[in-house]
N, C-alpha and C positions, 0 to 999 in steps of 0.2 A: 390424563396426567399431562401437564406442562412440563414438556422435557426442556422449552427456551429455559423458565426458570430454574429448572436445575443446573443447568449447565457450570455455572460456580461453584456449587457444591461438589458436583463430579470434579472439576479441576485440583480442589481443594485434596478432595480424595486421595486424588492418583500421587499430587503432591507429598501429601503423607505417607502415603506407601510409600514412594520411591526413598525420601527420608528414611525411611525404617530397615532399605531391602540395601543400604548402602549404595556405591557407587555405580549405578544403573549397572551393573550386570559386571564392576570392577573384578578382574582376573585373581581368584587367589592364589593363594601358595598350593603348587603341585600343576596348574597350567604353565607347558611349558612349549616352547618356541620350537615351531613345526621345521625350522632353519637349523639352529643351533642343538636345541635340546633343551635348552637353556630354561628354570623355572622362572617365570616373571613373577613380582613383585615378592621376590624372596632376597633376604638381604646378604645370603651366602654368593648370591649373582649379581649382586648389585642395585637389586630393586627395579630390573628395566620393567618399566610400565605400561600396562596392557588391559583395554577394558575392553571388555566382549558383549555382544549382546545388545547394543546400544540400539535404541529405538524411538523415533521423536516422537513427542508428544503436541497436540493441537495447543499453541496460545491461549491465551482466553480468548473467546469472541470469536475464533476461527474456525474452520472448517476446511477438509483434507478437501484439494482437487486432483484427483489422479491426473495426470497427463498422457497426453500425444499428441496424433496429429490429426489436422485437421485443414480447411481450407478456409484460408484466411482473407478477407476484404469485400468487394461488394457480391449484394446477394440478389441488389434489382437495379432497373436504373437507375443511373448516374444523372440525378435531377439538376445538381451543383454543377455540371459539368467539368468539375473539374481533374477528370480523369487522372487521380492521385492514390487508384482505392481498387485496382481489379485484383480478380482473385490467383492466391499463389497457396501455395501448399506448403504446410511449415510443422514445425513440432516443437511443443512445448513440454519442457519436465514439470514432474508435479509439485506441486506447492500447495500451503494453503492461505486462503482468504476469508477474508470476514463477511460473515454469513448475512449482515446487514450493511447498510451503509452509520458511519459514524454517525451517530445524534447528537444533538444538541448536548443531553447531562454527558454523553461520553467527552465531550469537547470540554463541558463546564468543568469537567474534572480538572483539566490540561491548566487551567484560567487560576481554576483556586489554588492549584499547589504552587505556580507561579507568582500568586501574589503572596502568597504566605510564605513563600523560601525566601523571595526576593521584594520584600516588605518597602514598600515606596521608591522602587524601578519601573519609572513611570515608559519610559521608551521600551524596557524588556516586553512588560503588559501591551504595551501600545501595538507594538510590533507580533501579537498572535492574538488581540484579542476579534473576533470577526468582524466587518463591514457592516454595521447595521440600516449603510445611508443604501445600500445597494438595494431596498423595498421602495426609496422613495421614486414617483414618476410625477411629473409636470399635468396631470391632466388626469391623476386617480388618486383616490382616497388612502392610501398607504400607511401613513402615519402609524396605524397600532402596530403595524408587524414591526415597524422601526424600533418600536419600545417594547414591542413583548415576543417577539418570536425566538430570539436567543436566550433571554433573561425569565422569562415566564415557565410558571411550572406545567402549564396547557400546551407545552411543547415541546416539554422534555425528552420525551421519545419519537421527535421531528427531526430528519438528518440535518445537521449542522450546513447552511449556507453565508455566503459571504465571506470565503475563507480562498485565500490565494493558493495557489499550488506551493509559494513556500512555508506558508503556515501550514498547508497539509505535510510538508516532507517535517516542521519541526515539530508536528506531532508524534509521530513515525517515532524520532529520535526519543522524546520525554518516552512515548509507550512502551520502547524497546524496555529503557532504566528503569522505568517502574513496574516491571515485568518480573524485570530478573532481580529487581531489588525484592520484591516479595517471595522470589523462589526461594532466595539465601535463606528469608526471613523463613520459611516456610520447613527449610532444612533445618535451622536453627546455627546456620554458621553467623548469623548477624541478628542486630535483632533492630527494629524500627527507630531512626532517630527523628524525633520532628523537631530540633535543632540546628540541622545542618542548614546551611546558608553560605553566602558567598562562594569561597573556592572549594570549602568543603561539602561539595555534593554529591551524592551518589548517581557515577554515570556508567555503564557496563563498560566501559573504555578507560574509567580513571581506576576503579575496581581492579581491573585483572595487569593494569598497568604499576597496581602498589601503592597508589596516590591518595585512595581515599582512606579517611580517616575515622571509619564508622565504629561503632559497637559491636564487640564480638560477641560472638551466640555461645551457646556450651556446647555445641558438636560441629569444629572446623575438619578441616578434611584430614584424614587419619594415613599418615603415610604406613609401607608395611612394616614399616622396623618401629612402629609409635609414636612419633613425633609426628605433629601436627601441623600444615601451612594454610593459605588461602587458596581457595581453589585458581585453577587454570581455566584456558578455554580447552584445553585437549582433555579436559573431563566428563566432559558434555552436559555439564550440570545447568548453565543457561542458554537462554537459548538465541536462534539470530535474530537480525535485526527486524521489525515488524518496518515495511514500508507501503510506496503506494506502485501499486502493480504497474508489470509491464502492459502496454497496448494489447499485444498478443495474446497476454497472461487472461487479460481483463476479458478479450472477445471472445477465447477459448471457454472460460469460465461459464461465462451470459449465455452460450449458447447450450451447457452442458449435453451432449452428445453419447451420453455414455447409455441414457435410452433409448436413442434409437440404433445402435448394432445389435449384430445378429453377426458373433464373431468378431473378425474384421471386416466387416462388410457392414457400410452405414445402410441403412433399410431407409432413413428418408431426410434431409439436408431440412434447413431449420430458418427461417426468416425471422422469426423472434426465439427468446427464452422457454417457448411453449411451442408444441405442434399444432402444424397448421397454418392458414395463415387470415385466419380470422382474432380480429380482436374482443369479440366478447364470449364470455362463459357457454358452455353446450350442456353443463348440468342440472338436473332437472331442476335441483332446487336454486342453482343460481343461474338462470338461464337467463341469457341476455345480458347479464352485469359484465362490465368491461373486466379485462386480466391484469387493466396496467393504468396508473395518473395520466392521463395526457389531456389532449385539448382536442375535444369530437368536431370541434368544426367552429367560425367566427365564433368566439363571444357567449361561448358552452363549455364551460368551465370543469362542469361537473355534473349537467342536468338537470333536471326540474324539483322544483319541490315536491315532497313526498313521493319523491323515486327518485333522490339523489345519485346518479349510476359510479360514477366511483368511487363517490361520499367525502370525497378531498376539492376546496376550493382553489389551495393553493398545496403545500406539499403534505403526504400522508404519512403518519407513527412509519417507523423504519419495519416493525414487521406487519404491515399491511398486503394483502394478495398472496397468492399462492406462491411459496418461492419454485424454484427451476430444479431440475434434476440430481443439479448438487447441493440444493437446500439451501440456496443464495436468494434472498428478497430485491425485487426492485432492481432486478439488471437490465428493464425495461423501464424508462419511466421513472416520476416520481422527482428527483431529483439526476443533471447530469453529474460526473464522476472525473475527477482528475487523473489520468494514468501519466506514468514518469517519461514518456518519451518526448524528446522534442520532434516538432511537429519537421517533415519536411513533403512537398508534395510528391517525390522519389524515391523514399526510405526505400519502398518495396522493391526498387529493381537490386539496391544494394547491401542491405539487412541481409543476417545468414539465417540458414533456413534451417537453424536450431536456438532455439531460444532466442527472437526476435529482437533485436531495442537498440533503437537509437539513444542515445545520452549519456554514453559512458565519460565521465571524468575520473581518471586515478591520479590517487591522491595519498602521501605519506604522510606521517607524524613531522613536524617542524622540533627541530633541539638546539639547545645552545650549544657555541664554543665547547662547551667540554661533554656533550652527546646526551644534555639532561633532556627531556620530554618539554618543550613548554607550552606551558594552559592560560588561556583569555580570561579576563578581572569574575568569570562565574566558573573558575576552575575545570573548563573542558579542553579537552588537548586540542590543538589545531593543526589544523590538515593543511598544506600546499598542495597545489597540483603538481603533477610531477612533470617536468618541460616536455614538450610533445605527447604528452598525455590527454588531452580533451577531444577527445572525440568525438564532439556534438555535433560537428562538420566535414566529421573525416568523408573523403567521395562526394561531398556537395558544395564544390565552392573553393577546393584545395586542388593543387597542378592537376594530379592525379586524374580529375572531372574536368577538365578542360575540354572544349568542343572546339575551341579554334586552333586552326594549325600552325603551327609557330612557337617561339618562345616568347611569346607577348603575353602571355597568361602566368607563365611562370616569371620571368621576370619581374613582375607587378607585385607579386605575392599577394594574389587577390586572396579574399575570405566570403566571407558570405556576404557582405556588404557590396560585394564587387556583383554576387552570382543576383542579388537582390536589391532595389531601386530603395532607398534608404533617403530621404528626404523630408527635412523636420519644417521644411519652410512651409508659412500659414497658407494652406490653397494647394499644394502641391502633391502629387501624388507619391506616395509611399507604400511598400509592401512590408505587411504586417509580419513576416515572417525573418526571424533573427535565432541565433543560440540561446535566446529565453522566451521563448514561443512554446508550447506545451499542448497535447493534445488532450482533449475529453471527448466521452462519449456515454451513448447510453438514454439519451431523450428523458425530458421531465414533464412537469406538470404543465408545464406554459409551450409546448410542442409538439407539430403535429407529426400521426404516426410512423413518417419517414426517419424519425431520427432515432423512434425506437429497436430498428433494427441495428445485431449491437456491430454490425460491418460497416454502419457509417461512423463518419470521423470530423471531429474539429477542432477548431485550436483557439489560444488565448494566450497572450503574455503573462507570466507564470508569477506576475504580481497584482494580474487583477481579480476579480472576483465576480459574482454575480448571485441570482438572489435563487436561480433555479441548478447551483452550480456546488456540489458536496465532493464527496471522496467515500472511498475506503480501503483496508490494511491489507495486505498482502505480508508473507512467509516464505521463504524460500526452504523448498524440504533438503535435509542431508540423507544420503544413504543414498536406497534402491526406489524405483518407483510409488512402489508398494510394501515392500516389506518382501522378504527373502525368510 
């Protein structure tokens, strides 16, 4: 049985049930406050409201990662030398992620409803739609993937390349809305409009803000005295936002580790997503065949004919190979992976040693003069940073990281430009590393097997792209690790 293809229909499932079993596990009348005494959601009490029981559910696409801990950074040597990557011991809470990397028709999705909301928003399109020039090379044949490796139906289930780290994050966002726009739909508090355009869109942020202006279903959410509203976020009805993993998130993942203990006690540390540290198959019937896309050596793309060894010339279907322990494909190989942090070659000595990342900017809703919400000409609210809030630099580049003695570093009010040689002049040397630098990792088809181990690390400005260069969704769990 193909349990990938069911996967939607299980979703669908659990969807309908929860539909039908009410408000995931909503307190009735006669549950009453372990404090007070007091009954919740009775209207003699005032209807204080209490839902019990609550338990998350996998997104679509995704797949639970238990967390802990583990030891994070390099696992051999430091070929790069750029001694940016030794190993520290950290811990990660569990989440989930997407069991593939995004493909192609997952992306083409993103493309179509974009041009059909936003019907001749030529810079909207312009602005997510992928890189197709990133196949072309000065001294190879290229040209078809330029025309059919995004567009063509022969690669539909090929992960999605040429896409910047900001077109991966404004996938992230559409996935999120269109996520939770189908749960409502699912529940039946809304029901699908494929009208909505311009400011009236459905976004999970204009939604629970009162803004949108959609169709209503015939079961909104039933308060306990009968009257009916739109639901909240403290209902637990949608769910959070789907983005693109943390560094840590990502390496803890790739290496899944939860087979090799015995207890707490790891039985054997991990160089790739598989054990061991051989790259090809030891089974009898695939014995010899590689684990993972890469590149065996000059100019061996994939092997010979009529014993193609990993049968990929350039990237392979998203579920090709054996996935990893947590049922993840391709966290070796194949294509590299965008993770959300920015790159710094330090992070490690000053990241906390709970839920790793660099890249924090907070950010508030923007309101007019008289405290209304206001939304950009496609109706989404907009965010300010909040002043001293970006901390993409915090400890690199800021007084605080100062190595000279004196007030000469604080006076200046260096940044990173100060800690980092920044020079646009033609000929001159410049360091590639600024606050939109971004790391990837994970080795692809065009790389040899150093990068598939998932403790190496690199970076890119988080507006360029590349042709061996995807992503994929990450979840952040609420609750307990596991469930209680």
């Amino acid at each position: 049985m193909n349990f990938k293809r069911l996967k939607p229909f299980v979703f669908i499932a659990l969807a309908a049930f929860v539909s039908g079993c009410g408000l995931f596990g909503i307190g009735g009348k006669g549950d009453s406050s372990r404090t007070t005494g007091w009954e919740y959601n009775a209207e003699e009490t005032g209807n204080i409201p209490n839902i019990s029981g609550y338990e998350q559910e996998a997104g679509p696409g995704l797949v639970f990662v238990q967390g802990g801990t583990f030891t994070m950074g390099r696992v051999e040597q430091d070929v790069m030398y750029r001694n940016d990557n030794y190993p520290r011991r950290v811990t990660v809470a569990s989440f989930y992620m997407d069991e593939t990397e995004v493909s192609n028709q997952d992306y083409r999705e993103f493309t179509h409803w974009t041009g059909r909301v936003y019907p001749g928003d030529v810079e909207r399109m312009k602005a997510i739609t992928p890189d197709s020039s990133v196949w072309r090379r000065d001294l190879a044949y290229n040209e078809p993937y330029v025309n059919n490796y995004f567009r063509h139906p022969a690669y539909s289930e090929y992960p999605v390349v040429g896409v910047s780290w900001e077109q991966a994050e404004a996938y992230c966002a559409w996935r999120t809305d269109r996520v939770n726009e189908q749960i409502l739909v699912d529940r039946e508090i809304i029901t699908h409009d494929n009208t909505q355009t311009g400011e009236n869109v459905y976004t999970t942020d204009t939604y629970l803000a009162g803004l949108y202006q959609g169709t209503e279903g015939d079961k909104p959410v039933e308060n306990p005295d009968g009257t009916t509203r739109r639901p909240k976020w403290e209902d637990g009805i949608m769910l959070p936002n789907y983005r693109l993993p943390t560094e840590a998130e990502w390496e803890y993942a790739a290496y899944g580790l939860i087979g090799n203990t015995d207890g707490e006690l790891l039985t054997d540390r991990k160089l790739y997503p598989w054990n061991g540290s051989y790259l090809r198959q030891d089974k009898k019937k695939e014995k010899g065949r590689l684990k993972a896309n890469f590149v065996r050596g000059r100019g061996d793309m994939m092997g010979m004919a009529g014993a193609l060894n990993d049968n990929a010339d350039i990237a392979a279907p998203v579920f090709s190979y054996e996935p990893n322990d947590y049922n993840l494909y391709c966290m070796s190989g194949n294509v590299n992976e965008w993770v959300a942090d920015v790159y710094r070659p330090m992070s490690l000595n000053d990241v906390e040693e709970f839920n790793p990342f660099r890249g924090n900017v907070i950010t508030e809703y923007r309101r007019d003069p008289n405290g209304q919400l206001m939304r950009d000409q496609y109706g989404e609210l907009i965010r300010d940073t909040i002043a001293g809030m970006d901390y993409r630099n915090v400890l690199d580049g800021d007084p605080t990281s100062q190595i000279v003695e004196g007030d000469t570093w604080i006076g200046n009010d260096k940044q990173t430009e100060g800690m980092y040689i920044q020079d646009d002049r033609p000929g001159a040397f410049s360091s590639l590393i600024d606050d939109e630098v971004r790391v990837y990792k994970g080795g692809s088809w065009l790389d040899r097997p150093y990068w598939l181990v998932p403790g190496t690390r690199r970076y890119l400005e988080q507006t360029k792209a590349q042709n061996d260069l995807g992503f994929r969704c990450a979840m952040t769990r609420v609750g307990s690790p596991e469930g209680f």
